[in-house]
C-alpha positions as CSV (number, residue, x, y, z in Angstrom):
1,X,26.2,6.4,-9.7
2,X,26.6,2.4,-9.3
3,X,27.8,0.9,-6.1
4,X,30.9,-1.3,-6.1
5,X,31.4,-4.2,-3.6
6,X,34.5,-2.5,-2.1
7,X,31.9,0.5,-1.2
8,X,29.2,-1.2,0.0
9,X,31.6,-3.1,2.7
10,X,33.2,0.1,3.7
11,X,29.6,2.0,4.2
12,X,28.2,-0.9,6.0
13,X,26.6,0.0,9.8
14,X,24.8,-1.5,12.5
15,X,22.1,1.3,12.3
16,X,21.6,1.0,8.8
17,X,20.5,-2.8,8.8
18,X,18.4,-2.6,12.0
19,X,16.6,0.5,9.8
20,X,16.3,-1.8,6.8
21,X,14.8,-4.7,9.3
22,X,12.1,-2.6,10.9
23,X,10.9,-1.5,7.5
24,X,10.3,-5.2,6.9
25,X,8.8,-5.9,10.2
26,X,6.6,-3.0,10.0
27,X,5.7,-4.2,6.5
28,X,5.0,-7.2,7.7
29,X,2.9,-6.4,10.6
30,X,0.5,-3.8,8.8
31,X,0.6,-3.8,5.3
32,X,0.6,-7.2,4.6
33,X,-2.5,-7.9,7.0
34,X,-4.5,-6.3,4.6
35,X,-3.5,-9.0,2.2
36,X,-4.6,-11.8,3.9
37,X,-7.7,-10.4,4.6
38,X,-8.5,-9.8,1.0
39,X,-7.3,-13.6,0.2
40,X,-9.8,-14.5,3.5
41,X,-12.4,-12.3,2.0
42,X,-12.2,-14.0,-1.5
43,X,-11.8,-17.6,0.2
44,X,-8.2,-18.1,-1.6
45,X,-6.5,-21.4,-0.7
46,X,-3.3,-20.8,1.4
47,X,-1.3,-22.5,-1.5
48,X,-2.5,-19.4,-3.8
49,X,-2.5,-17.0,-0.8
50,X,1.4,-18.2,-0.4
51,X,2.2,-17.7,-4.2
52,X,0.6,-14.2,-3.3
53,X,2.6,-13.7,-0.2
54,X,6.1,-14.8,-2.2
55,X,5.2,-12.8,-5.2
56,X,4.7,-9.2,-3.5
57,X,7.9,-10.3,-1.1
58,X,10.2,-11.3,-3.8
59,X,8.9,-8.5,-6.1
60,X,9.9,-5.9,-3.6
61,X,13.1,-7.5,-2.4
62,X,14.7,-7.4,-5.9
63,X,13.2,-3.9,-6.6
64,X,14.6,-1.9,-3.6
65,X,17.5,-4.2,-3.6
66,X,18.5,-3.0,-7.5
67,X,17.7,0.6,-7.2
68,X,19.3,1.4,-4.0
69,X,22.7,-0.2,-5.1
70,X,22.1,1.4,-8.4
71,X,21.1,4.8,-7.6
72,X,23.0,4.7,-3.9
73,X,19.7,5.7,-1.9
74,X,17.5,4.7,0.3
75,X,14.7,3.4,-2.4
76,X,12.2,1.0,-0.3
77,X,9.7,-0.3,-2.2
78,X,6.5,-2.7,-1.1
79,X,3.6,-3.8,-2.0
80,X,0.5,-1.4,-2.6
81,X,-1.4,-1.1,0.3
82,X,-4.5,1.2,-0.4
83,X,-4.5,-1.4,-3.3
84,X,-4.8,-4.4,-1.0
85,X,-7.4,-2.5,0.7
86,X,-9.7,-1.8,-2.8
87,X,-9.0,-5.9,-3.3
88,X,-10.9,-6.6,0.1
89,X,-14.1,-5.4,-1.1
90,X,-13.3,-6.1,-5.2
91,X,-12.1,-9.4,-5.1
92,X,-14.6,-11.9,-3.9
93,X,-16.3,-10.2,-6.8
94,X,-14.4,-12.0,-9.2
95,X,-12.4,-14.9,-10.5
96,X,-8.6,-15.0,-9.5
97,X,-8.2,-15.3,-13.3
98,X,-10.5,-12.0,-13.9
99,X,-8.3,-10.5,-10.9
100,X,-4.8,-11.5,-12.4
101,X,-5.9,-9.5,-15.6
102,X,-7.0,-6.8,-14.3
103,X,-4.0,-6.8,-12.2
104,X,-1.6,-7.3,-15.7
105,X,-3.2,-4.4,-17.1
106,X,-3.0,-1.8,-13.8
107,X,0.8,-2.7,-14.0
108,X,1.3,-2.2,-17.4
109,X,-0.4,0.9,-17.4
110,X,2.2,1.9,-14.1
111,X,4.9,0.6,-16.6
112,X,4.0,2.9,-19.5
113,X,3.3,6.1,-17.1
114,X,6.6,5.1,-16.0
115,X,9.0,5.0,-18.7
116,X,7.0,7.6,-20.7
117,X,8.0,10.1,-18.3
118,X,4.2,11.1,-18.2
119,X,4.1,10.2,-14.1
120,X,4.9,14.1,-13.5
121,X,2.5,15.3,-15.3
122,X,-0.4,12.2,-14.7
123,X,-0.5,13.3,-10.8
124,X,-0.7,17.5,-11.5
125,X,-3.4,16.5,-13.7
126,X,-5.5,15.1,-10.4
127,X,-6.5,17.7,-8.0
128,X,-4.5,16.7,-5.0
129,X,-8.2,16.9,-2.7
130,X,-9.8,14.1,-5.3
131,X,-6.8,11.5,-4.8
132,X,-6.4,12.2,-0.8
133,X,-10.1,11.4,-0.5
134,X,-10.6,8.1,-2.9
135,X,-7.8,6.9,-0.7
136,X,-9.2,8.1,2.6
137,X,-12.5,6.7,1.5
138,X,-10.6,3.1,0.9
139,X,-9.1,2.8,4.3
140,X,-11.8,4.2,6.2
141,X,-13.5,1.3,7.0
142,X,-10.4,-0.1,8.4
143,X,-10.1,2.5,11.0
144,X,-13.7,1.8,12.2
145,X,-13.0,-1.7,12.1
146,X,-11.0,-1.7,15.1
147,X,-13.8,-0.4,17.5
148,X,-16.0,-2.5,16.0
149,X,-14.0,-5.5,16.9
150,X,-14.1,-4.6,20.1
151,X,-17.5,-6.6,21.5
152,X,-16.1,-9.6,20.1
153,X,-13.1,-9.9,21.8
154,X,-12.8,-7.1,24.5
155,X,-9.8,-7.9,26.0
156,X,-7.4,-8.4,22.7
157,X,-8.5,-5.7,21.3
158,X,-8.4,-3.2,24.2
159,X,-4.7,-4.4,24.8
160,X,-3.8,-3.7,21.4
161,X,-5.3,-0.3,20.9
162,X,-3.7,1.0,24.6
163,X,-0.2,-0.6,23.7
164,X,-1.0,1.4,20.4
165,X,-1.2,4.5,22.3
166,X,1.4,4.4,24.7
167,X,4.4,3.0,22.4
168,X,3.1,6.4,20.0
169,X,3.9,8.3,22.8
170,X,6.9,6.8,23.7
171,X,8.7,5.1,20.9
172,X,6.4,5.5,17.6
173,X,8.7,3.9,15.4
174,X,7.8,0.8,17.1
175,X,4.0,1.0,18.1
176,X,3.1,-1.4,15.5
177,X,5.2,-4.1,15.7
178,X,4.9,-3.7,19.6
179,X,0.7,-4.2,19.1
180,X,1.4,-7.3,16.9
181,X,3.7,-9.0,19.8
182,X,1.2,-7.9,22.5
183,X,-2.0,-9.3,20.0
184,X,-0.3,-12.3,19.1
185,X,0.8,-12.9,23.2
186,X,-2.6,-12.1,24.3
187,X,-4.1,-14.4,21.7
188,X,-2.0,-17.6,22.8
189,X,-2.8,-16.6,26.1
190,X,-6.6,-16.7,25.4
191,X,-6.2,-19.8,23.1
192,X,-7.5,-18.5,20.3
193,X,-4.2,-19.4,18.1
194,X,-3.5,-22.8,16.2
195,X,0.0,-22.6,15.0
196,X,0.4,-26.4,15.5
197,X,0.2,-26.5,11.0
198,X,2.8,-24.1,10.7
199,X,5.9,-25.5,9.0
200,X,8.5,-23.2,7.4
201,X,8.8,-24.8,3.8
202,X,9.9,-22.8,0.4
203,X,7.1,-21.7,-1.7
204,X,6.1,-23.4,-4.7
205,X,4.7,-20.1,-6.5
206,X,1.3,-21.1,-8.7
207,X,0.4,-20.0,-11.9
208,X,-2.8,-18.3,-13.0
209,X,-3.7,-17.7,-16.6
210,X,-5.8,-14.4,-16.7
211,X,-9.2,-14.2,-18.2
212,X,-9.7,-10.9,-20.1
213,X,-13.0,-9.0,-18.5
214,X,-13.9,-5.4,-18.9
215,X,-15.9,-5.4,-15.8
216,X,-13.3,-6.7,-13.9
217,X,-10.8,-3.8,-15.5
218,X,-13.1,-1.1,-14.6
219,X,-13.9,-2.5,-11.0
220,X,-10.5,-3.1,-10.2
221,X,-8.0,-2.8,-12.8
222,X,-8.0,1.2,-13.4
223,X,-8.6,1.8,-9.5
224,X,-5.6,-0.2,-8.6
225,X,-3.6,2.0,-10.9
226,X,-4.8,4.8,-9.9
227,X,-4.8,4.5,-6.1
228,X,-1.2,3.0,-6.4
229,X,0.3,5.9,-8.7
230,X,-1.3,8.6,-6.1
231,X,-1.3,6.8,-2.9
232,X,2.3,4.9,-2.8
233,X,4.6,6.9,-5.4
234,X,3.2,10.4,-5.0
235,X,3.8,10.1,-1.1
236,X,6.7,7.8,-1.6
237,X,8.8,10.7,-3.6
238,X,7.7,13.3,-1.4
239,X,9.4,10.9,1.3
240,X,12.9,10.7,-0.9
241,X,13.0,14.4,-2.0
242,X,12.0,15.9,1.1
243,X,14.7,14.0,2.4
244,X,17.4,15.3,0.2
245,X,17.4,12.4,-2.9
246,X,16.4,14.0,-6.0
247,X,16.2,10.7,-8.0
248,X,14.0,11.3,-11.3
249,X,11.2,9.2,-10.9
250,X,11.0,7.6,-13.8
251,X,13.4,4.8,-13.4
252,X,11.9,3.8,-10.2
253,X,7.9,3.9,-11.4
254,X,9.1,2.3,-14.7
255,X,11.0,-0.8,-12.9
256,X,8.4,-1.3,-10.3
257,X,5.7,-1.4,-12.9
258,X,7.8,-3.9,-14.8
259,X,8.2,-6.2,-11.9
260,X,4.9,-6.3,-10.6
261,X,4.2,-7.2,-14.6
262,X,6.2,-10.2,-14.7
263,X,4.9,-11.2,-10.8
264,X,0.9,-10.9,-11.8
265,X,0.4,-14.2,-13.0
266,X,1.6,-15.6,-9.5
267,X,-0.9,-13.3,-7.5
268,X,0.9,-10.6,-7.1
269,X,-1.3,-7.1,-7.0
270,X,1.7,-5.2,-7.7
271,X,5.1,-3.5,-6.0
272,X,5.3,0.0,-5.5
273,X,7.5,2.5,-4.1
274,X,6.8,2.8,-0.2
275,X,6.5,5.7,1.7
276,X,6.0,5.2,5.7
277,X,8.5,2.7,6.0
278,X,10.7,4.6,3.5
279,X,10.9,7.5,6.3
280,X,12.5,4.9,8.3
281,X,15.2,4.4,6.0
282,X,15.8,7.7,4.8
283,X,16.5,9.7,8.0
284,X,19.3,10.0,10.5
285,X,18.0,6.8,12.4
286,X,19.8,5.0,9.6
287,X,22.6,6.7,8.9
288,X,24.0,10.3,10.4
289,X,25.6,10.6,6.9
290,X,22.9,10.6,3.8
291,X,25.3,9.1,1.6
292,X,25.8,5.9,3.7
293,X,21.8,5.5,3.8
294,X,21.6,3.3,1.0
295,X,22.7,0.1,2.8
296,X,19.5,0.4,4.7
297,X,17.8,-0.1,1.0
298,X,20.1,-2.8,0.1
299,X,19.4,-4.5,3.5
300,X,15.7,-4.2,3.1
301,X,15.6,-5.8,0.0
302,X,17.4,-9.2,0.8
303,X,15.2,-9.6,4.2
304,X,12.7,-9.4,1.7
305,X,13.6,-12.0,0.0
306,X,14.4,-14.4,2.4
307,X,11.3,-14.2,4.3
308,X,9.4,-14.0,0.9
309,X,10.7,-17.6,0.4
310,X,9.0,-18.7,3.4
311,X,5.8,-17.1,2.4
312,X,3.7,-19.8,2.8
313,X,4.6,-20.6,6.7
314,X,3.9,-16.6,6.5
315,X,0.0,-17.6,5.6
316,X,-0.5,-20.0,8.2
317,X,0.9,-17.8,10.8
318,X,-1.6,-15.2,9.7
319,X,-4.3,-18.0,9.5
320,X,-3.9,-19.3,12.7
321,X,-4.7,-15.4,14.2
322,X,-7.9,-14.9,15.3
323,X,-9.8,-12.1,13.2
324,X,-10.7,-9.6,15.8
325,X,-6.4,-9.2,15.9
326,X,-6.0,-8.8,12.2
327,X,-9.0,-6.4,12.3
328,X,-7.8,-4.6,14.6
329,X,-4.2,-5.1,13.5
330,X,-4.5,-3.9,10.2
331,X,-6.8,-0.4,11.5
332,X,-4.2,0.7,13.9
333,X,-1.9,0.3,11.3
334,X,-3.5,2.3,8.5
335,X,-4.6,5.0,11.1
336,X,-1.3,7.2,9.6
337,X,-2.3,6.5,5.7
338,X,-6.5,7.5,6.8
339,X,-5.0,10.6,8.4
340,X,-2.8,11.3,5.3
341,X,-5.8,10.8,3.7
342,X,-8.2,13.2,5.3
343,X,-5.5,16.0,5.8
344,X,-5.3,16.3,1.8
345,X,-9.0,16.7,1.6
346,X,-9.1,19.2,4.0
347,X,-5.5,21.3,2.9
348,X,-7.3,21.3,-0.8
349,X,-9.7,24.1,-0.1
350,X,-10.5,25.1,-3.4
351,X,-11.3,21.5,-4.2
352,X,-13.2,20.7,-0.7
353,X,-16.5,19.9,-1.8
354,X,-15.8,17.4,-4.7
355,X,-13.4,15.5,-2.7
356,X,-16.0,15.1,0.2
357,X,-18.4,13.7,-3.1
358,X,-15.2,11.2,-3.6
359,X,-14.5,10.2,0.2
360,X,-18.5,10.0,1.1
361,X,-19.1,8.2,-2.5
362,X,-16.0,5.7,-1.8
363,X,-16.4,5.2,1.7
364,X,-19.7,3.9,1.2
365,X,-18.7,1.0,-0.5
366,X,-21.3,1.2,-2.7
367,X,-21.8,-0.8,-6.3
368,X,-23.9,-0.4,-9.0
369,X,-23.8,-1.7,-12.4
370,X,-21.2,-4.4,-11.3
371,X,-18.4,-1.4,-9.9
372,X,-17.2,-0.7,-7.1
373,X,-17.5,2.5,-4.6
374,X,-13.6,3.3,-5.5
375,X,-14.3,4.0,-9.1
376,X,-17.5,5.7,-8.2
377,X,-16.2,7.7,-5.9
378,X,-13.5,8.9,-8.1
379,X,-16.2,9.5,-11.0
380,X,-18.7,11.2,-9.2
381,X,-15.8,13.3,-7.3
382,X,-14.4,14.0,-11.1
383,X,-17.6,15.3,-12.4
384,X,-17.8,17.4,-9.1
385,X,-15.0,18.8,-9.6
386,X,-15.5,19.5,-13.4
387,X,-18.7,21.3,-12.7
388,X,-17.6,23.8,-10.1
389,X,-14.3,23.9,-11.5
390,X,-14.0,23.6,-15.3
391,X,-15.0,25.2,-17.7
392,X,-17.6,27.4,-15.5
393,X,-15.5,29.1,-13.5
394,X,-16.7,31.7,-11.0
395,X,-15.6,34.8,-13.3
396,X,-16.5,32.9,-16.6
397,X,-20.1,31.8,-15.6
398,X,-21.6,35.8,-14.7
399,X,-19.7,36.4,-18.4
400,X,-21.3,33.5,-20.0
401,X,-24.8,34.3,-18.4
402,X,-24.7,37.9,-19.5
403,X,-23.9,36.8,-22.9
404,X,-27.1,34.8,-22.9
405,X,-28.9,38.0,-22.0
């Protein structure tokens, strides 16, 4: 059922637009740090690493901002962050053209999954073990990375993980954007910021042709698809159903996909649906009645925007952070999507022992033949599974060997 302005004015609340502006803070202050780490990784100028920034904003602005008027829910989408993480380790490996095609065909492929209806039936097809675990594998290193930041800077990093621990105890929603005031505090104090560049400006978005490679679709371009589809929209409408909006998913996978299409060229490594800051949104903290919930979507969506348009001010902030924060930033934050992560390898009994193949094989970071540990790990955990599973079953293989006798 579509919105009309008359109905949007009359559902409007305070609650609702501080829920919407929290899910874009807390995007912000996790999520996104894992972006500029990937463009620090793959030494991107901050006039492409802007166009990224704007991209993934705008692209997730106009998404959440159509389908929650359209579909009156809560429907935050973001940008893909188990996908930033794989483009950390995948993309110094390659050109930003080479990325930006792999990138066109990973959200085509979303598209098409999308629209066909097929998404349903794409995720049962994946033991639910295998996908917890390449994703869990993915982020892992992030997790680690916080203690390991630690010797270099003992006293940011400290600050940050205990502020981490007591705002989880006493207001969790918060205990991210909390450690990025206290890092960024702590950092001025220690001068080790440089914000003296920074100069809010609107983004002039840059082009990239894309250069058609079929290492660079095997090593990134399938992986990002596939750790998108199961790590953002299978979680994301788990988020929306379980909290009473059954929306077929279709519409929402199928737009998404389309966006993050059209956004490619520009950087962009897609727009998914979103699932932690979605539980924001969705629950009583944003509305006591569900039906007025949507604003919170619609409010999301135009913050988005407007910051996105400043994306490139957005870079330099992030710049002019030292890395031991962003390190450490971007662990703490993850710590909820690793523990997602390992819970699903662990829940998936039957499956245990060729997701720990996946999350060993991906965690590794391993590459051979030009690919990286995330398709690895999702191969050799496939084969795993297809050996103790399928077709030699525990009844079938006594029948089959007797046979043979």
């Amino acid at each position: 059922m579509r919105t009309t302005w008359q109905e949007f004015r009359a559902d409007q609340s305070l609650s609702a637009w501080v829920a919407g502006l929290l899910a874009v803070l807390i995007s912000y202050a996790g999520p996104l740090v894992i972006v500029f780490e990937a463009a620090r990784q793959a030494q991107l100028s901050t006039a492409m690493t802007s166009s990224w920034i704007w991209a993934i904003s705008i692209g997730s602005g106009l998404t959440g901002l159509i389908l929650s008027w359209r579909l009156r829910t809560p429907i935050i989408t973001a940008w893909s962050t188990p996908g930033a993480a794989l483009l950390v380790a995948t993309l110094p490996t390659l050109s930003l053209p080479q990325a930006v095609g792999a990138y066109l065909v990973a959200s085509a492929a979303i598209t098409l999954i999308g629209v066909s209806g097929l998404f349903d039936r794409f995720i049962a097809h994946i033991p639910k073990g295998l996908a917890a675990a390449m994703l869990a594998g993915i982020l892992l290193r992030f997790g680690t990375g916080v203690f390991a930041s630690i010797s270099a800077s003992p006293l940011l990093v400290l600050l940050m993980i205990a502020t981490f621990l007591v705002f989880k105890r006493l207001r969790p929603r918060y205990a991210i954007a909390a450690v990025m005031g206290v890092g960024i505090a702590t950092a001025m104090a220690l001068g080790q910021t440089h914000f003296a560049g920074v100069e809010f400006e609107l983004v002039r978005p840059t082009l990239v042709m894309p250069e058609w490679s079929t290492h660079a679709v095997l090593s990134l371009g399938l992986p990002l698809a596939l750790v998108t589809l199961t790590g953002q929209y299978v979680p994301g409408m788990a988020v929306l159903r379980s909290s009473g909006y059954p929306v077929p998913a279709a519409g929402i996978v199928g737009l998404t996909g389309l966006v993050s299409l059209l956004l490619a060229p520009f950087g962009s490594h897609g727009v998914n649906l979103a699932a932690i800051t979605a539980a924001i949104c969705t629950g009583k903290e944003a509305h006591e009645q569900p039906a007025k919930r949507y604003v919170a979507g619609v409010a999301c969506g135009l913050i988005y925007l407007l910051i996105g348009a400043f994306g490139g001010a957005l870079a330099l902030v992030f710049a002019s952070l030292p890395p031991q924060l962003i390190g450490a930033l971007a662990g703490l934050a993850l710590l909820g999507a690793i523990a997602t992560g390992l819970i699903g390898v662990v829940q998936d009994e039957p499956h245990r022992d060729a997701s720990l193949v996946t999350l060993l094989a991906t965690a590794s970071g391993m590459s051979w033949l030009g690919l990286g540990s995330a398709f690895w790990g999702l191969l050799l955990g496939g084969l795993a599974y297809l050996v103790l599973h399928r077709p030699w079953t525990r009844d079938a293989l006594p029948h089959a060997m007797a046979s043979k006798a």
